[in-house]
C-alpha positions in Angstrom: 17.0 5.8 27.6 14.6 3.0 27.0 13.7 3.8 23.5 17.3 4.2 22.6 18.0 0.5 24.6 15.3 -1.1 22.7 17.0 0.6 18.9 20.2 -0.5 19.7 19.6 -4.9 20.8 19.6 -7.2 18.4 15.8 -7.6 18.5 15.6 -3.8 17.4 18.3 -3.7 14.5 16.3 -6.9 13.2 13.2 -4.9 13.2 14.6 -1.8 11.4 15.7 -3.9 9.3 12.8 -6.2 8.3 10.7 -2.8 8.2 13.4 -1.0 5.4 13.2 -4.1 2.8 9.4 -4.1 2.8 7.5 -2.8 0.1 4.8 -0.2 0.5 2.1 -2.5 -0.9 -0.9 -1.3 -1.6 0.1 2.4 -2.0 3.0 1.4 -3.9 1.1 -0.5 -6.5 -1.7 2.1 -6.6 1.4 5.0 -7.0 4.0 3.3 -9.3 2.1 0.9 -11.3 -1.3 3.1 -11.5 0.7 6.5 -12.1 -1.7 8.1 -9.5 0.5 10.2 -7.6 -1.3 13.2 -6.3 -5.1 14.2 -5.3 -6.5 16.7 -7.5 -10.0 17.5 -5.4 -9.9 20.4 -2.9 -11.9 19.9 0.3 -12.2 16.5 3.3 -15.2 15.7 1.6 -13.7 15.8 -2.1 -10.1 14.1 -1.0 -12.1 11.4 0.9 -14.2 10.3 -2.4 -11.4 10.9 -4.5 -9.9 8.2 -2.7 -12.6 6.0 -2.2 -12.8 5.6 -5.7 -9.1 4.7 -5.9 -9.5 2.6 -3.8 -12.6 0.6 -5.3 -10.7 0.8 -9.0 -8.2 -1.2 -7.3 -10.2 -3.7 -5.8 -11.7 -4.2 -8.8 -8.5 -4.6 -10.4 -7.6 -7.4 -7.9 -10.7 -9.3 -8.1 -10.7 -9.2 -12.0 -7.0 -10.3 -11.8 -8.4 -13.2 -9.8 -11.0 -14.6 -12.1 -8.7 -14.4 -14.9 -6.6 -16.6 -13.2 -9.2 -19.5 -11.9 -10.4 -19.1 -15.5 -6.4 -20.0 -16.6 -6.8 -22.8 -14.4 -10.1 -24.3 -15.2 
């Protein structure tokens, strides 16, 4: 009874409805924009450097986005 309570107040509908229009972020950019869509390694160990290195190509994409644009600006 309480969860339905809290779904159906105003402070609830506002909630569902900030949480529908945001974006996935992170695993959005590294899905859509990098075309990386599924893990190809078998095996915990294997997924979680498989992912690792994901991750580190796009922090490395962020940080030389960033110098690029200090070096616009300078």
């Amino acid at each position: 009874q309480e969860v339905l309570d809290n779904l159906q107040s105003i402070h609830g509908a506002l909630l569902r409805m900030n949480r529908s229009i945001q974006a996935e972020g992170t695993f959005g950019i590294i899905k859509y924009d990098r075309r990386y869509k599924r893990i190809v390694r078998r095996g915990l160990d294997s997924v979680r450097v498989e992912i690792f290195l994901v991750s580190i190509g796009h922090n490395l994409y962020k940080i030389y986005n960033k110098q690029m644009r200090l070096r616009e600006v300078a």
